[in-house]
py3Dmol code that shows the C-alpha trace and the ligand (Angstrom):
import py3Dmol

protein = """\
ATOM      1  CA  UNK A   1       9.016 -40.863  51.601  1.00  0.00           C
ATOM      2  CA  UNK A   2       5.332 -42.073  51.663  1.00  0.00           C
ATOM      3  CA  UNK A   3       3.633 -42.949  54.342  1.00  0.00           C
ATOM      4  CA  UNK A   4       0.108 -44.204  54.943  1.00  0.00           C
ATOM      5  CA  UNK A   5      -2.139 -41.388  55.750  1.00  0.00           C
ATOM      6  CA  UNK A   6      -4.154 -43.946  58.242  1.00  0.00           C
ATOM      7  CA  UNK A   7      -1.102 -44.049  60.281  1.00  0.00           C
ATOM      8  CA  UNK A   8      -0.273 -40.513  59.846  1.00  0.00           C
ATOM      9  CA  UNK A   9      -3.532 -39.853  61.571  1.00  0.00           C
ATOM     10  CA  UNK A  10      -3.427 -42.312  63.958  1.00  0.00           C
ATOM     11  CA  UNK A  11      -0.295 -40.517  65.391  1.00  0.00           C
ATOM     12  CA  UNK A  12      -1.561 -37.010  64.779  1.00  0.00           C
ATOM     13  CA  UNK A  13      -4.491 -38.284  67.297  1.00  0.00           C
ATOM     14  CA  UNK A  14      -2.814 -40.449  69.894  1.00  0.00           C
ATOM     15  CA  UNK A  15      -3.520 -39.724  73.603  1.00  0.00           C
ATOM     16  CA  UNK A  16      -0.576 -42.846  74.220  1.00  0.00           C
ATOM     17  CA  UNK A  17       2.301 -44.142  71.769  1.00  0.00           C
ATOM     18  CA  UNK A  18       4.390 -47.102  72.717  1.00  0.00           C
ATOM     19  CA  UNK A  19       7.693 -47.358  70.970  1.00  0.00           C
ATOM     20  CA  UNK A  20       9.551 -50.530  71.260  1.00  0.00           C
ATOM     21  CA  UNK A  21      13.555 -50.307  69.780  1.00  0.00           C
ATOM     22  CA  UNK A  22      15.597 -52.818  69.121  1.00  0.00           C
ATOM     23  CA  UNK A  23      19.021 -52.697  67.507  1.00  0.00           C
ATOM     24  CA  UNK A  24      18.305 -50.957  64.248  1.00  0.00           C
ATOM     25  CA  UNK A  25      17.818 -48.134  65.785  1.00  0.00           C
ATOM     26  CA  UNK A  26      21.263 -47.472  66.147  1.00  0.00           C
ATOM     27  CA  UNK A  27      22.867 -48.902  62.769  1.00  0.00           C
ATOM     28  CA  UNK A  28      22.619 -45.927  61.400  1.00  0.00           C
ATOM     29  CA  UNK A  29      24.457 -44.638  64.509  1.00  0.00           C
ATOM     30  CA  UNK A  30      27.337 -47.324  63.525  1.00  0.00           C
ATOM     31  CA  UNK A  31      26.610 -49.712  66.089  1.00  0.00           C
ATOM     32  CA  UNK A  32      26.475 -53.063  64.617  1.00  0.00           C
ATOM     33  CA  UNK A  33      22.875 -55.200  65.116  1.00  0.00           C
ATOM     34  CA  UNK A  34      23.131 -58.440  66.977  1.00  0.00           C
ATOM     35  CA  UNK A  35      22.306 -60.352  63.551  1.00  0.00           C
ATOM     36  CA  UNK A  36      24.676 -58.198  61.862  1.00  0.00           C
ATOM     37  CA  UNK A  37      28.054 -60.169  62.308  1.00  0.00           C
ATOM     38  CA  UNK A  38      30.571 -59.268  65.292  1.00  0.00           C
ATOM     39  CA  UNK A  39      33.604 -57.359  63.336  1.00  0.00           C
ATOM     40  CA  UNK A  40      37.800 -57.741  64.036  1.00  0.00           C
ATOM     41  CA  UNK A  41      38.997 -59.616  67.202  1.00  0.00           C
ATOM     42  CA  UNK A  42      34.649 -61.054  67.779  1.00  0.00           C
ATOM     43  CA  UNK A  43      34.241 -61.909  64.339  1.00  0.00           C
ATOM     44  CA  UNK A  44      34.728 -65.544  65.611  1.00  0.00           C
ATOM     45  CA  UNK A  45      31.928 -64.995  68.501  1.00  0.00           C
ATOM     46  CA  UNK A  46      28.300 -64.966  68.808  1.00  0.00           C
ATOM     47  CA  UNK A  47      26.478 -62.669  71.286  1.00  0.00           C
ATOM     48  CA  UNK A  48      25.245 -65.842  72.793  1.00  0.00           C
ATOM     49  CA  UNK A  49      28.610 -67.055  72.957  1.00  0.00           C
ATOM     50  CA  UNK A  50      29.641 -63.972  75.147  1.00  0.00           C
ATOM     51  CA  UNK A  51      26.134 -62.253  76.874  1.00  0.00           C
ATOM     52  CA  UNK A  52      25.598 -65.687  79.525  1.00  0.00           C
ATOM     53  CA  UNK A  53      26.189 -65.899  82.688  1.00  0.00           C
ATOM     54  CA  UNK A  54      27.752 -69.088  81.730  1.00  0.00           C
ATOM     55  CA  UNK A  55      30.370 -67.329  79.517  1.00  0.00           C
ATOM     56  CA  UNK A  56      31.112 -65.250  82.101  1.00  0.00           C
ATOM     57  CA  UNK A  57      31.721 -67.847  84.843  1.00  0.00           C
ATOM     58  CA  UNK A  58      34.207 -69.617  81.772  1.00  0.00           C
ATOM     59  CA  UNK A  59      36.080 -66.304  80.770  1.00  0.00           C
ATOM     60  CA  UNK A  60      35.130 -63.315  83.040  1.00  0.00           C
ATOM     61  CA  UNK A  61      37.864 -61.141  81.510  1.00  0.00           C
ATOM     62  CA  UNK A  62      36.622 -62.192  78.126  1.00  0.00           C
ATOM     63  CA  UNK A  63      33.107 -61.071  78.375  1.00  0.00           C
ATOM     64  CA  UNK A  64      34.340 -57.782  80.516  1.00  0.00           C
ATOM     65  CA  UNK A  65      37.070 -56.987  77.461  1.00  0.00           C
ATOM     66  CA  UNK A  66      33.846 -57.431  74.946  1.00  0.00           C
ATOM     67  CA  UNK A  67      31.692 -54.970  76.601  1.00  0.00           C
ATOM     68  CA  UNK A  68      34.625 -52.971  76.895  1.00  0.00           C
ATOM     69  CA  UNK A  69      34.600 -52.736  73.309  1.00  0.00           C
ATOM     70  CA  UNK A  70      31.423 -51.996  73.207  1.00  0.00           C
ATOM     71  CA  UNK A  71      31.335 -49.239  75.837  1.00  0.00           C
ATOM     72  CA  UNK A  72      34.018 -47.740  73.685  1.00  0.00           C
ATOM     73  CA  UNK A  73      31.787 -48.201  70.315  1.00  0.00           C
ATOM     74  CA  UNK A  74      29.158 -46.238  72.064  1.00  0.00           C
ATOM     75  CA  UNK A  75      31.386 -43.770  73.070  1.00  0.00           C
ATOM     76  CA  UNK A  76      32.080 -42.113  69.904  1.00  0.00           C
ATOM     77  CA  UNK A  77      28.544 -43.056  68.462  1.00  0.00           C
ATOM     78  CA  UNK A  78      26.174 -40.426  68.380  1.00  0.00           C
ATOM     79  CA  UNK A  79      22.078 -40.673  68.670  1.00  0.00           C
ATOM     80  CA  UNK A  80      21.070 -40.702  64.622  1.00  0.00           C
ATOM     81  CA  UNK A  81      17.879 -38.754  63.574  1.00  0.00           C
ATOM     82  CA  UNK A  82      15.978 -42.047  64.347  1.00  0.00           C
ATOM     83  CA  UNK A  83      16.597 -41.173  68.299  1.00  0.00           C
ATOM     84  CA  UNK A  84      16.310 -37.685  67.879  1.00  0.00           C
ATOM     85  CA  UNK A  85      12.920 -38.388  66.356  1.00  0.00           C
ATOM     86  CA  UNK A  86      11.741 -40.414  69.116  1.00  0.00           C
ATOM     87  CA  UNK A  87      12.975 -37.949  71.708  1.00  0.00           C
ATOM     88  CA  UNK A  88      11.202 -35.346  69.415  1.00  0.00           C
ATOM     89  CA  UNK A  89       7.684 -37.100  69.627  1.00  0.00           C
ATOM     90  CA  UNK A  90       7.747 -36.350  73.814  1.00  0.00           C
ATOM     91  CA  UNK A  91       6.784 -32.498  72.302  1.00  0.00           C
ATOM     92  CA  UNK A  92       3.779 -33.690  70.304  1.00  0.00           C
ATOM     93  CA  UNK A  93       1.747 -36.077  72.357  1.00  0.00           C
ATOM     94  CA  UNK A  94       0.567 -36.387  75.522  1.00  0.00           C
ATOM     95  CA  UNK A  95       2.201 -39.527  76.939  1.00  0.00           C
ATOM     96  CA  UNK A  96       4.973 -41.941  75.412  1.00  0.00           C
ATOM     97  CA  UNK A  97       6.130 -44.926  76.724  1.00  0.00           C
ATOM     98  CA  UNK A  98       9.893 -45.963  75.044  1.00  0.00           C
ATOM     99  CA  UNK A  99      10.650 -49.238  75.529  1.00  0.00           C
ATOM    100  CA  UNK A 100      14.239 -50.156  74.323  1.00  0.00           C
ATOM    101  CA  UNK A 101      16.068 -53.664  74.085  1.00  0.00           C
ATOM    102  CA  UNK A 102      19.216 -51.550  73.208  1.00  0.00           C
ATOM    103  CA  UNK A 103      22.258 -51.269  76.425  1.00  0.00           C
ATOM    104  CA  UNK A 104      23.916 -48.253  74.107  1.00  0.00           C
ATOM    105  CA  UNK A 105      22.041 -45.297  76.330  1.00  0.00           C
ATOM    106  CA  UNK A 106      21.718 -43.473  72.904  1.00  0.00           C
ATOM    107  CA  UNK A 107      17.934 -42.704  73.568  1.00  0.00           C
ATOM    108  CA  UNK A 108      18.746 -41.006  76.382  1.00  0.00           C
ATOM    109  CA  UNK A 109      21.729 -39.271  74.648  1.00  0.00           C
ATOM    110  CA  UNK A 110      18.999 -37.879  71.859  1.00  0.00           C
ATOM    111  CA  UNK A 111      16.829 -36.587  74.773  1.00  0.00           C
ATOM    112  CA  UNK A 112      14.307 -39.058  75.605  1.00  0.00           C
ATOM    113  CA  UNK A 113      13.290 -38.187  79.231  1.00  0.00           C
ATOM    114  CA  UNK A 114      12.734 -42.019  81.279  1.00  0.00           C
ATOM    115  CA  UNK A 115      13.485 -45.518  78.476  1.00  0.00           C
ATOM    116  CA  UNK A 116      12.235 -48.210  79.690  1.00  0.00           C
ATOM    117  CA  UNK A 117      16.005 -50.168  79.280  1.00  0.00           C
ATOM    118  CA  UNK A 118      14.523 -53.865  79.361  1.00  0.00           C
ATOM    119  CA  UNK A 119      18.013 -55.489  78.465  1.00  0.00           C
ATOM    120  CA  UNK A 120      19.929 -52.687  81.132  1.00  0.00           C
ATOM    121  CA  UNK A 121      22.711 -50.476  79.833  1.00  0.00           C
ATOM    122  CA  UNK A 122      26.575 -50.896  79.728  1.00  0.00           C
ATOM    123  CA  UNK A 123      26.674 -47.895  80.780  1.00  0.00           C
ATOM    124  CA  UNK A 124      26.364 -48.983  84.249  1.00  0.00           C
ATOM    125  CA  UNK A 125      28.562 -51.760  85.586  1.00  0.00           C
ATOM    126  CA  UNK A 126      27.133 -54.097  88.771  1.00  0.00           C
ATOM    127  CA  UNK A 127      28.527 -56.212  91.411  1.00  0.00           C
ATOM    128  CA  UNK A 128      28.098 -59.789  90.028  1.00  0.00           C
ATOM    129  CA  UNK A 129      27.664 -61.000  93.397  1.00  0.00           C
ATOM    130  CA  UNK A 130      25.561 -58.315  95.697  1.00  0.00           C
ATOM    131  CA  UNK A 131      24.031 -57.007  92.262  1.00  0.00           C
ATOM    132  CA  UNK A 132      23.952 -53.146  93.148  1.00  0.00           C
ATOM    133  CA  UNK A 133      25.535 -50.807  90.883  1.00  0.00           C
ATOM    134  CA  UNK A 134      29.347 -49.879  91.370  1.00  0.00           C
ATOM    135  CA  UNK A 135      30.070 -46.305  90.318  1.00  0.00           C
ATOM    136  CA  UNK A 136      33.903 -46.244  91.228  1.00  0.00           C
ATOM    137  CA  UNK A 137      36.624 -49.261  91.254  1.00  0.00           C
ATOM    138  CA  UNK A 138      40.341 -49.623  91.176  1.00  0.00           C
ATOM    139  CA  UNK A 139      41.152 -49.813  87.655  1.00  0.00           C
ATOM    140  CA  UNK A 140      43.648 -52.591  87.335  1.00  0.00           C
ATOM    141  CA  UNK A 141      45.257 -53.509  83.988  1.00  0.00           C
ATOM    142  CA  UNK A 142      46.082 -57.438  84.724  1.00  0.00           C
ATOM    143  CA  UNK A 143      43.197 -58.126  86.955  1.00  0.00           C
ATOM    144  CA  UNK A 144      40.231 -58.176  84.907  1.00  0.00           C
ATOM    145  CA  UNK A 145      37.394 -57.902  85.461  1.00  0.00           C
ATOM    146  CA  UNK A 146      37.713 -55.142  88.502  1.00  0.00           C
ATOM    147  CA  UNK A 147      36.749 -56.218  91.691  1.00  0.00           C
ATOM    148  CA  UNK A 148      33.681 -54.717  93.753  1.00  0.00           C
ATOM    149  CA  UNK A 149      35.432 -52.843  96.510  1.00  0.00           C
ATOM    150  CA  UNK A 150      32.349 -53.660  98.600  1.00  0.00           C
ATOM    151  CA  UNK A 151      33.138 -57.826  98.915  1.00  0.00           C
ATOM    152  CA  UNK A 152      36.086 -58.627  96.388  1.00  0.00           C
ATOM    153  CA  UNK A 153      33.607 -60.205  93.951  1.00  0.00           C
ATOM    154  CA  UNK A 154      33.919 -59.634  89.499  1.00  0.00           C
ATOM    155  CA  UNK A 155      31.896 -56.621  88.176  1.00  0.00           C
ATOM    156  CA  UNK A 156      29.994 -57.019  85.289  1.00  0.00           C
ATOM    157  CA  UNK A 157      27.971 -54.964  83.287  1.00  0.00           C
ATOM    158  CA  UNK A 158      24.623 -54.046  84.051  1.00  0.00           C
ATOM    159  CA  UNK A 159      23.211 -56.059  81.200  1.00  0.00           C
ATOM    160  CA  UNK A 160      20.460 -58.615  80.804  1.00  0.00           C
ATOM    161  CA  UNK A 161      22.351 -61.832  80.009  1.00  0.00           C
ATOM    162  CA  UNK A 162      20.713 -64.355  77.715  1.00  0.00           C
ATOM    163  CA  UNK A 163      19.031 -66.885  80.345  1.00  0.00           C
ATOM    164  CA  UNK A 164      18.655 -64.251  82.926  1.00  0.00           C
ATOM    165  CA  UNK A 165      15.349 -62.682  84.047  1.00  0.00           C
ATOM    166  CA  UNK A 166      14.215 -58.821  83.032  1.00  0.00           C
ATOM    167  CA  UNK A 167      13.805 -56.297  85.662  1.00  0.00           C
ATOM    168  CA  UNK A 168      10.059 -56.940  86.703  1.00  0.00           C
ATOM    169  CA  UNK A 169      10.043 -53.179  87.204  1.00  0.00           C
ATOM    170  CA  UNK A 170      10.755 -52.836  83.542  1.00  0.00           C
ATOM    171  CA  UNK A 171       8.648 -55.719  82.652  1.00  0.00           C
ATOM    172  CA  UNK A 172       5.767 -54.406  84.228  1.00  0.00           C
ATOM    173  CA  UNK A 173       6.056 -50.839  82.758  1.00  0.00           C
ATOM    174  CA  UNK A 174       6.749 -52.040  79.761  1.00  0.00           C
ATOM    175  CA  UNK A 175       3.461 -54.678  79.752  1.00  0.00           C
ATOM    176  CA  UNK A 176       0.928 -51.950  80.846  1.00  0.00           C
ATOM    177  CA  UNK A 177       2.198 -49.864  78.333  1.00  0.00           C
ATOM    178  CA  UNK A 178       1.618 -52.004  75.178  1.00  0.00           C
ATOM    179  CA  UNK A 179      -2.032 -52.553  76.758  1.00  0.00           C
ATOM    180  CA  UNK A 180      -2.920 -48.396  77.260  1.00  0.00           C
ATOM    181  CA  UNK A 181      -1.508 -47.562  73.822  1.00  0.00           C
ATOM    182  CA  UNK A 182      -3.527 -45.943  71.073  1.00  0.00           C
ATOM    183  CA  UNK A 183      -0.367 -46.860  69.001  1.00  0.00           C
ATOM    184  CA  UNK A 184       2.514 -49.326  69.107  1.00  0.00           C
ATOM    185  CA  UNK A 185       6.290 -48.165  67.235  1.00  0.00           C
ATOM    186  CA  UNK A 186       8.090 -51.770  67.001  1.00  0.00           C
ATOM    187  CA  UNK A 187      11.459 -50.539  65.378  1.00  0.00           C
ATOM    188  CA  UNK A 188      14.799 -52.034  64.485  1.00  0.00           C
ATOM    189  CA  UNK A 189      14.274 -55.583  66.288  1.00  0.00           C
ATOM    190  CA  UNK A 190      14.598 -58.462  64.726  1.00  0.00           C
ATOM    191  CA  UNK A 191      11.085 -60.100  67.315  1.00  0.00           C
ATOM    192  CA  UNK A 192      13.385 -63.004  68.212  1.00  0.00           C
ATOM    193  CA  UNK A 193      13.880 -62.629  71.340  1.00  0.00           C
ATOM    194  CA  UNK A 194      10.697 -62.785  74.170  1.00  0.00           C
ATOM    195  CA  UNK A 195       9.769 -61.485  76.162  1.00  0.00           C
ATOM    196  CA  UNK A 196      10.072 -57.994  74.282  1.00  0.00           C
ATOM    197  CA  UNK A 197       8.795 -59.946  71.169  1.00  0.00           C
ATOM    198  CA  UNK A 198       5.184 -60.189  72.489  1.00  0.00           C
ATOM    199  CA  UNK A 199       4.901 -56.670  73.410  1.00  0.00           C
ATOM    200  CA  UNK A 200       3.151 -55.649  69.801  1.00  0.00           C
ATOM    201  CA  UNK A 201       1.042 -58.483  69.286  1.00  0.00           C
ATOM    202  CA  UNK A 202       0.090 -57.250  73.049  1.00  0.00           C
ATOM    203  CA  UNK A 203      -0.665 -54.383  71.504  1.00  0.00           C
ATOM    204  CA  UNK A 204      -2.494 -55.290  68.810  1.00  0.00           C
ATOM    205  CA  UNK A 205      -4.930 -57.645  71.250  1.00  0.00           C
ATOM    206  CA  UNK A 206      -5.641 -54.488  73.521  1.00  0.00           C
ATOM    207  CA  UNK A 207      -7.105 -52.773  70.530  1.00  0.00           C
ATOM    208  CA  UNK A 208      -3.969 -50.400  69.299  1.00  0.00           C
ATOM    209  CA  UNK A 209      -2.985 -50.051  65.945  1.00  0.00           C
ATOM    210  CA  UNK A 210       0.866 -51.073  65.554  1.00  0.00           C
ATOM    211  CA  UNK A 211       3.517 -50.219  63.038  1.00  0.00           C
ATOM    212  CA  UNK A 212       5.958 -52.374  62.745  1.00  0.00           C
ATOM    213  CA  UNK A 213       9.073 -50.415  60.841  1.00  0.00           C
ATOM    214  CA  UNK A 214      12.182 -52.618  59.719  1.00  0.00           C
ATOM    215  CA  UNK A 215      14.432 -53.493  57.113  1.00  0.00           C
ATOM    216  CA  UNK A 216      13.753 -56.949  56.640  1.00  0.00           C
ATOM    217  CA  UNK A 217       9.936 -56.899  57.183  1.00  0.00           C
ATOM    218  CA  UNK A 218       8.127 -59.459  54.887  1.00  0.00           C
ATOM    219  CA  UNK A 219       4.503 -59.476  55.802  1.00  0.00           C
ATOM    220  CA  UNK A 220       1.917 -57.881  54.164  1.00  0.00           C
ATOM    221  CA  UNK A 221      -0.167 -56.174  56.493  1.00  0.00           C
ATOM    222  CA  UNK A 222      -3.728 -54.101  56.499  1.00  0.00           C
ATOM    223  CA  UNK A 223      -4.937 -51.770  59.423  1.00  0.00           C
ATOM    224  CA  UNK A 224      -4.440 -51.669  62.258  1.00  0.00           C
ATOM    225  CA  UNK A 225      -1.307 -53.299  61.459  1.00  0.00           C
ATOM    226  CA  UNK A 226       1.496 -51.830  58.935  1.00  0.00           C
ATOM    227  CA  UNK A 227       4.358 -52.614  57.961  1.00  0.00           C
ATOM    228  CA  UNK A 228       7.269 -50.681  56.554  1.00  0.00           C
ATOM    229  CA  UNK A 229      10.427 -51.578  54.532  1.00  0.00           C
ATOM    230  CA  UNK A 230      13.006 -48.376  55.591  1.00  0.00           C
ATOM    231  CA  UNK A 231      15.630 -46.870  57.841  1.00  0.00           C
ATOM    232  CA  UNK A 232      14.406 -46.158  61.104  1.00  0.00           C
ATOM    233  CA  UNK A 233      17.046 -42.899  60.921  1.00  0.00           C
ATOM    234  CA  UNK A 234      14.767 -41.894  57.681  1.00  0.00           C
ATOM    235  CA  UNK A 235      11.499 -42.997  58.214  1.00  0.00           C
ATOM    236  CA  UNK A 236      11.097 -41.962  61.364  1.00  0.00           C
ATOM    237  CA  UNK A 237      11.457 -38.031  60.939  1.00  0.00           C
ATOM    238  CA  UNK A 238       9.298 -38.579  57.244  1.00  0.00           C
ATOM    239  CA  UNK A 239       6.570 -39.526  60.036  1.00  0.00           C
ATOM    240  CA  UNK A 240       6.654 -37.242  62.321  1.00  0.00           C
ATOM    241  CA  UNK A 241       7.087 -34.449  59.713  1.00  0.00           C
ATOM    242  CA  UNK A 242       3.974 -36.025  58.295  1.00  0.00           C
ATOM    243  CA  UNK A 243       2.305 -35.811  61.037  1.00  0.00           C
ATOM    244  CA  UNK A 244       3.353 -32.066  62.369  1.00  0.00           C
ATOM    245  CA  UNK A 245       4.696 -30.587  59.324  1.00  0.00           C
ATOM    246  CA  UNK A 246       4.812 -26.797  60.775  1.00  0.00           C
TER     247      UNK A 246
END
"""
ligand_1 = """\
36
APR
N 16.406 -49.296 60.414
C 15.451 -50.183 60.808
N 15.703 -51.487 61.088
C 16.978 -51.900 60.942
C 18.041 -51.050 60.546
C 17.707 -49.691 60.281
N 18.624 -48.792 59.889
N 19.189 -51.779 60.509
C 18.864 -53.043 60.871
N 17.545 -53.113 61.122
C 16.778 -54.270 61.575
C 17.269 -55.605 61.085
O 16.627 -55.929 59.866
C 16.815 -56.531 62.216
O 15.513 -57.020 61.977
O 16.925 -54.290 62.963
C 16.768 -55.610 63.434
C 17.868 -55.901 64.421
O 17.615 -57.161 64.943
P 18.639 -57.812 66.002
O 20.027 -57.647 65.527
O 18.075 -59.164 66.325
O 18.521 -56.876 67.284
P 17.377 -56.891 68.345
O 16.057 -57.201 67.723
O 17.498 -55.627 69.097
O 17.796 -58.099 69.303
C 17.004 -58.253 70.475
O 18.486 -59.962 71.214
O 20.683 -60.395 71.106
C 19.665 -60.100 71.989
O 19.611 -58.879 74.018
C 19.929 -58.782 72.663
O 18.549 -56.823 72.868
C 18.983 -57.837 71.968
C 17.857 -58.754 71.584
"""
view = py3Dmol.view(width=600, height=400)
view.addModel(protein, "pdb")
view.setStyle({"model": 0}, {"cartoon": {"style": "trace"}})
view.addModel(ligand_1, "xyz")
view.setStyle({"model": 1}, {"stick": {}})
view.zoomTo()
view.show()
């Protein structure tokens, strides 16, 4: 695959790259994208229709069974050589910020040390009351979703619902980094949804130059913006090997 030699050297010199991931990163794990649409039993559902708070207040044991699913999708997914690339790029420069929108934990999985998880994780499952984590709860098969032991109240996962506020912490991170970068990775995400959607033009304001790697990018772009038309499980490691090919 060929890749522009600018941004070759751009990475090859970076004191600071910012990656932001968004569901295309794992497609090529088998995880469907949020535009891609929902399969079997959720065909007839839209994420918005189930990621609310709203939709949880109307059918809690709805939205719990969905991320259920999920969780279980996850589970026998494995990180593709998009993460693994990613995770790889911690060897070769000095400081990277990841930034994902994805809940699927799979960057971790490949070995990136501390994502920035702006959206949360379903890994994790909160009180939807008190709003601290729950690690343990009496599984019960006709009382869904499981209550908090702690006050009684649903659990839910430890996801960012659509109308709901990011973790500042996260936020924050997230914000500096697009502003310290030398370069900006947006990958797999669609840019629809803010505030993760202002992040590279961030980026590209504070002076970095920004890649923007998809499958439906249209734009024609000149340096220090590029964009490329690929799989982020195949361009990815093309880039890096570009960049250290020893
Ligand atoms: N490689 C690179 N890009 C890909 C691949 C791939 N193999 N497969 C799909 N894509 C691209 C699609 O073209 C699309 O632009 O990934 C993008 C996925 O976009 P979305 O499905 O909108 O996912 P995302 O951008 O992560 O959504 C952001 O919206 O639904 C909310 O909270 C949810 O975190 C999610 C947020």
């Amino acid at each position: 695959m060929e890749i522009d030699t600018g941004l070759v050297e751009v990475l090859q010199h970076a004191r600071h790259v910012a990656v932001l991931t968004g569901a295309g990163v794992s497609a090529e794990s088998g995880i469907p994208t949020f535009r891609d649409a929902q399969t079997g039993m959720w065909a007839r559902f839209s994420p918005e229709d189930l990621a609310s708070p709203e939709a949880f207040r109307r059918n809690p044991q709805l939205v719990w069974e969905w991320y259920a699913w999920r969780r279980e999708l996850v589970a026998h997914a494995v990180p593709n050589p998009g993460h693994l690339a990613l995770a790889e790029l911690e060897r070769h420069v000095p400081r990277i910020t990841l930034i994902t929108q994805n809940v699927d934990g799979l960057h971790q999985r490949a070995g990136s040390s501390a994502p920035i998880e702006l959206h949360g994780n379903i890994g994790r499952v909160t009180c939807s009351v008190e709003g601290t984590v729950v690690d343990r709860w009496a599984a019960s098969a006709d009382d869904l979703p499981p209550r908090c032991p702690r006050c009684g109240a649903y659990l839910r996962p430890d996801v960012v619902w659509f109308g709901e506020l990011l973790p500042a912490a996260a936020l924050a991170a997230a914000w500096e980094a697009a502003q310290s970068c030398d370069l900006f990775l947006s990958v797999g995400t669609s840019g629809l949804v803010e505030p993760a959607a202002s992040l590279p033009r961030l980026a590209l304001q504070a002076g970095a130059t920004v890649a923007v790697i998809n499958l439906d990018v249209t734009t024609a772009a000149r340096p220090p913006l590029y964009t490329i038309n690929a799989p982020s499980g195949v361009l990815l490691p093309a880039l890096l090997r570009a960049a250290w090919p020893g």
